[in-house]
C-alpha positions as CSV (number, residue, x, y, z in Angstrom):
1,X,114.7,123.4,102.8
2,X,112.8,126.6,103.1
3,X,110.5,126.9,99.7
4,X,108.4,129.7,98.7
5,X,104.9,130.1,97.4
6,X,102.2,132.8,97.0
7,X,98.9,133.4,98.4
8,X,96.3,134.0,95.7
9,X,94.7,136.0,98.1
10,X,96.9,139.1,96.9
11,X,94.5,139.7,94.2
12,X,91.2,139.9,96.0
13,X,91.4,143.7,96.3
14,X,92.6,144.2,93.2
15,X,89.7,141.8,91.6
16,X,91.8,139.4,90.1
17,X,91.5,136.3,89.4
18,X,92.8,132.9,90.0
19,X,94.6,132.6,86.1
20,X,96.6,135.9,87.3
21,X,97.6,134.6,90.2
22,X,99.3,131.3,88.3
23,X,100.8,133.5,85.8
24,X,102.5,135.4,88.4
25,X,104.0,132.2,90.2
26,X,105.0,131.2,86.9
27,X,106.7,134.1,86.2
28,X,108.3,134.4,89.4
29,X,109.4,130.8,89.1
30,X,107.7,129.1,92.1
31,X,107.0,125.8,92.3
32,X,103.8,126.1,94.4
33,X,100.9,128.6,95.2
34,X,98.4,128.8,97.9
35,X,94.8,129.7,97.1
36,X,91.8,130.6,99.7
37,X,88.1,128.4,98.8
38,X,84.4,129.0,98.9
39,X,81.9,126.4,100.0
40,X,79.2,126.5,97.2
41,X,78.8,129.6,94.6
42,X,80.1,133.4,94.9
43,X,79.1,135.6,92.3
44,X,82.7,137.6,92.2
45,X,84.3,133.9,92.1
46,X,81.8,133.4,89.2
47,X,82.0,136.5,87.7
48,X,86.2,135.6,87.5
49,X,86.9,138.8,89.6
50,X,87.8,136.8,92.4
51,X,91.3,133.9,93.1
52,X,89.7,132.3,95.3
53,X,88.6,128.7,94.2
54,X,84.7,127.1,94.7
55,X,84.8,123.6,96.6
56,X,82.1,123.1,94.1
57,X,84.4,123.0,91.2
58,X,86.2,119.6,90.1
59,X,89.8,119.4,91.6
60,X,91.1,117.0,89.6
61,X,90.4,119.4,86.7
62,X,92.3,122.3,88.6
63,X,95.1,119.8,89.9
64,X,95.9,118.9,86.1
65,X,94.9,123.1,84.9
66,X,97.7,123.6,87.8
67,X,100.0,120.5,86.7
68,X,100.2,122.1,83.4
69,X,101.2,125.0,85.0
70,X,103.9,123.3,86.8
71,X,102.6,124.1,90.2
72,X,101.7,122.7,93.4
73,X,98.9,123.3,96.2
74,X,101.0,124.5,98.9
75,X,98.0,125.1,101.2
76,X,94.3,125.5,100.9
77,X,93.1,128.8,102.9
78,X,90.0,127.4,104.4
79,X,89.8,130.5,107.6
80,X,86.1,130.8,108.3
81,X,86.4,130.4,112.2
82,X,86.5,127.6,113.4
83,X,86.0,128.9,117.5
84,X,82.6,129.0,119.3
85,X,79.1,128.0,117.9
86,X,79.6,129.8,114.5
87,X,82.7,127.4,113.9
88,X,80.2,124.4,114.9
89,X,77.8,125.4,112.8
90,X,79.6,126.4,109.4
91,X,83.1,125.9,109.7
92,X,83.7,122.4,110.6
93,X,81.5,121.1,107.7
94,X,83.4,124.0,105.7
95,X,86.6,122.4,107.1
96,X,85.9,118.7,105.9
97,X,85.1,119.9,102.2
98,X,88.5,121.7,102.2
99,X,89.9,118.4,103.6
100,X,88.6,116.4,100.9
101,X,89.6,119.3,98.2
102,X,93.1,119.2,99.5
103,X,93.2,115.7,99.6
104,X,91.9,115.3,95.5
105,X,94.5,118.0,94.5
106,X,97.1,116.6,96.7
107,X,97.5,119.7,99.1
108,X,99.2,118.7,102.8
109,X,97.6,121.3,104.5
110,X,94.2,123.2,105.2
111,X,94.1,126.3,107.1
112,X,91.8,127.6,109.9
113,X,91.5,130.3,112.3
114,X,89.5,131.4,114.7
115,X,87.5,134.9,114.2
116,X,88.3,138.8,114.0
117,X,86.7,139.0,117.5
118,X,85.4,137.1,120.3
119,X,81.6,135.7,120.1
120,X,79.6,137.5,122.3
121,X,77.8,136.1,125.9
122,X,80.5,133.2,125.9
123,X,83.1,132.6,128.1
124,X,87.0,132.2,126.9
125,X,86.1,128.7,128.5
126,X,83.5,128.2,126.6
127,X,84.1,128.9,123.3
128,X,87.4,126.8,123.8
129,X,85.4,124.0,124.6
130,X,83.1,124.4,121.5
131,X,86.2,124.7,119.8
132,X,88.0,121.5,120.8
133,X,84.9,119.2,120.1
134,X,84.8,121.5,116.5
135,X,88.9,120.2,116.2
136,X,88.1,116.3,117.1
137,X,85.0,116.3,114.3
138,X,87.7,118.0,111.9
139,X,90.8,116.1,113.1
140,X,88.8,112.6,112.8
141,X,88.8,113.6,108.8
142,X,92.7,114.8,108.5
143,X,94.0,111.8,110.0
144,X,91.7,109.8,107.6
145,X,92.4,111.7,104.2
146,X,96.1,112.6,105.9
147,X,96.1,116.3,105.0
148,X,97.2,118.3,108.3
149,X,95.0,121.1,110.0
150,X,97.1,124.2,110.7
151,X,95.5,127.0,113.0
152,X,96.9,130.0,111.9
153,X,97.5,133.1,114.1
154,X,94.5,135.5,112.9
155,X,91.9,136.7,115.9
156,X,92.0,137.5,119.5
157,X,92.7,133.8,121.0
158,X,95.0,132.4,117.7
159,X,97.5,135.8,118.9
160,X,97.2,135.1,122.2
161,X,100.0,132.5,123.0
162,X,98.7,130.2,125.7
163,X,95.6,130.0,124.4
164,X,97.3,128.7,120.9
165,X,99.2,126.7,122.8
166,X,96.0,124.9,124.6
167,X,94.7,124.8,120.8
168,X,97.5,123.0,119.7
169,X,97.2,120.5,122.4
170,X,93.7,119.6,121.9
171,X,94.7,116.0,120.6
172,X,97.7,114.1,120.2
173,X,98.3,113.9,116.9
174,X,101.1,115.0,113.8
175,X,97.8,116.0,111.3
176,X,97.2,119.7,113.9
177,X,99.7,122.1,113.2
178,X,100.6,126.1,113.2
179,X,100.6,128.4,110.1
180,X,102.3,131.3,111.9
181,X,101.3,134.4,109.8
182,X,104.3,137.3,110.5
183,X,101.7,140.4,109.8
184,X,98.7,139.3,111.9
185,X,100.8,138.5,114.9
186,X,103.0,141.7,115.0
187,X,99.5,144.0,114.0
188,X,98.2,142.4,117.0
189,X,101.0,143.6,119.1
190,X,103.1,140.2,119.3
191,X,106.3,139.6,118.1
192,X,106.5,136.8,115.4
193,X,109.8,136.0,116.2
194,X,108.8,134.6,119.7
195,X,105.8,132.8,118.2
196,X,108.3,131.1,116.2
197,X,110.2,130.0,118.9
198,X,108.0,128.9,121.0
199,X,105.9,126.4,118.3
200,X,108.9,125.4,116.3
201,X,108.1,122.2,117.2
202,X,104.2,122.5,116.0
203,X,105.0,124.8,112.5
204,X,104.1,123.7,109.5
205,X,103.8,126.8,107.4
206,X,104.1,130.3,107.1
207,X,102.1,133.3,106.2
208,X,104.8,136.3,105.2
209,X,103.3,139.4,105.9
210,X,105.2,143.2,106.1
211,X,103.8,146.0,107.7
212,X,104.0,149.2,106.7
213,X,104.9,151.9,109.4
214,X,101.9,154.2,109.2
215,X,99.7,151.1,109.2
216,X,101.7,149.8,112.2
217,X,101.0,153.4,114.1
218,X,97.7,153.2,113.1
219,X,96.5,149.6,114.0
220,X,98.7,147.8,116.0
221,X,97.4,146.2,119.4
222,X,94.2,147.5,117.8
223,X,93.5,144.8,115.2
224,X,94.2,141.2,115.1
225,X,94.7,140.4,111.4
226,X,95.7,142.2,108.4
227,X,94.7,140.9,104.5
228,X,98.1,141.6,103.2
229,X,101.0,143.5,103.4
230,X,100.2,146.5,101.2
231,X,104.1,147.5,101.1
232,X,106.9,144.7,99.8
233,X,108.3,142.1,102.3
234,X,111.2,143.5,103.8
235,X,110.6,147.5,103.0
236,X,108.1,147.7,106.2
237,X,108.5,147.8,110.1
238,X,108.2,143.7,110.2
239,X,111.2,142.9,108.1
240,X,113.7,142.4,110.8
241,X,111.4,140.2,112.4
242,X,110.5,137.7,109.3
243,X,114.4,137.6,108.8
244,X,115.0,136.4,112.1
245,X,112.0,134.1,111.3
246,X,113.6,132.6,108.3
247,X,117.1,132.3,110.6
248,X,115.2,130.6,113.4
249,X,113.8,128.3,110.3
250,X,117.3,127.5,108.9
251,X,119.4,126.8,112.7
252,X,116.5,124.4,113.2
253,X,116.5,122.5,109.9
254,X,112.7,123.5,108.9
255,X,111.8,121.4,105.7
256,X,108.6,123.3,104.4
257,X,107.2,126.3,102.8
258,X,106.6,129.9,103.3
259,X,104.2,132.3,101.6
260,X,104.1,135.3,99.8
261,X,101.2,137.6,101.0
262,X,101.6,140.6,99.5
263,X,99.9,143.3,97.1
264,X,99.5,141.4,93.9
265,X,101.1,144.1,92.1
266,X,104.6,143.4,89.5
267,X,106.6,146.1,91.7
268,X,105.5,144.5,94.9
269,X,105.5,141.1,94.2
270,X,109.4,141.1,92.4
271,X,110.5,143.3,95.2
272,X,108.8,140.9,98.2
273,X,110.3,138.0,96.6
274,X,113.8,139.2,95.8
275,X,114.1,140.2,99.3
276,X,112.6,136.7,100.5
277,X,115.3,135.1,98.7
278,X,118.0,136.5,99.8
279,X,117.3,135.8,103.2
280,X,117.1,132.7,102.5
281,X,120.1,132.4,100.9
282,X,122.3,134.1,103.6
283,X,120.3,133.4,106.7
């Protein structure tokens, strides 16, 4: 079954908050909602002018604030890279907090990426070989709290399919998965629809991200990731593409859960995930 949830990352630019982003998944009658985390104190976060959550904070208080609620952590957004010496030396302890989050508020997946571009006087070689000993320290903790690791598609060697595929092979093991965002991979000049055909047998999740066309004329094959789609799912150039997503999804019997990533607005949000639903109805 194909399930949907939101991102609360589709309030960041409009400074919302975390308690706006559950009231709009209750509204919208979802059962679960996704939410991006910071490792120690923002003052925006603080300030309530921000959704994202601080691995600081108590998670069993939020997991019973979000039980109340009647939601679900669908995933925990945990993207600082995870490639090259940065990833070594911020985002795999980064990583293991989200872990142990996710694990508390009973999340199944965490979410990493690698960067917006490549880390300078390193070799592709390199970096991926800083990167696989970053994935084994990470791994070691999902198999041991038994919350999966999905790499989603983001920077300049996530869009790039053989090197995702080489990522996705680093270890033998069900807890290392894909979180195949629809936006990023088509602003990056890919075509989603093959990425999903290709890993069908490594997704787990799904980022659902539009594009707009002058956004698309303006950026693609130029950038590698995109915050959100700024116009509704379904009214931009990448609709036919996430509908032959959510097709490829039902022929293949795909049990899991898609979100929302959108402008946080009423107009976009009802008009993203009416269109969402259809296609899941009739795919």
């Amino acid at each position: 079954m194909i399930e949907l949830s939101m991102h609360t990352d589709n309030w960041r630019t409009l400074s919302g908050s975390m308690a706006q982003a559950v009231e709009a998944a209750k509204k919208f009658g979802l059962e679960y909602i996704e939410f991006g985390v910071v490792d120690g104190q923002d003052f925006i976060e603080g300030l309530g002018y921000s959704p994202a959550v601080s691995l600081d904070a108590n998670p069993i208080r939020l997991k019973r604030y979000l039980d109340d609620n009647g939601l679900k952590v669908s995933q925990i957004d945990a993207g600082y890279p995870i490639t090259g010496p940065m990833g070594a030396t911020f985002g795999v302890r980064y990583m293991q907090r989200a872990i142990q989050f996710a694990a508390a508020v009973g999340c199944p997946f965490v979410d990493t990426t690698d960067g917006a571009s490549k880390p300078e006087g390193y070799t592709d070689e390199q970096v991926l070989a800083i990167t696989r000993e970053n994935f084994r320290q990470i791994i070691e903790w999902a198999e041991d709290y038994e919350v999966t690791v999905n790499i989603e598609t983001h920077g300049p060697y996530t869009n790039d399919p053989e090197i995702l595929e080489q990522m996705l092979n680093f270890f033998d093991t069900p807890y290392l998965g894909l979180n195949l965002d629809t936006g990023n991979t088509f602003i990056a000049g890919g075509n989603p629809v093959d990425f999903a055909q290709r890993f069908m047998s490594k997704l787990r999740y799904m980022h659902i991200k539009d594009v707009s066309e002058s956004l698309a004329a303006m950026l693609r094959g130029e950038e590698t990731g995109i915050a959100m789609s700024e116009s509704p799912i379904g009214q931009g150039v990448n609709a036919q593409n996430i509908s032959a997503c959510i097709r490829l999804l039902k022929e293949a019997d795909w049990d899991g859960v898609i979100s929302v990533e959108c402008l946080g607005t009423d107009e976009n949000l009802t008009a993203s995930i009416n269109w969402l639903r259809e296609q899941i109805a009739t795919a």
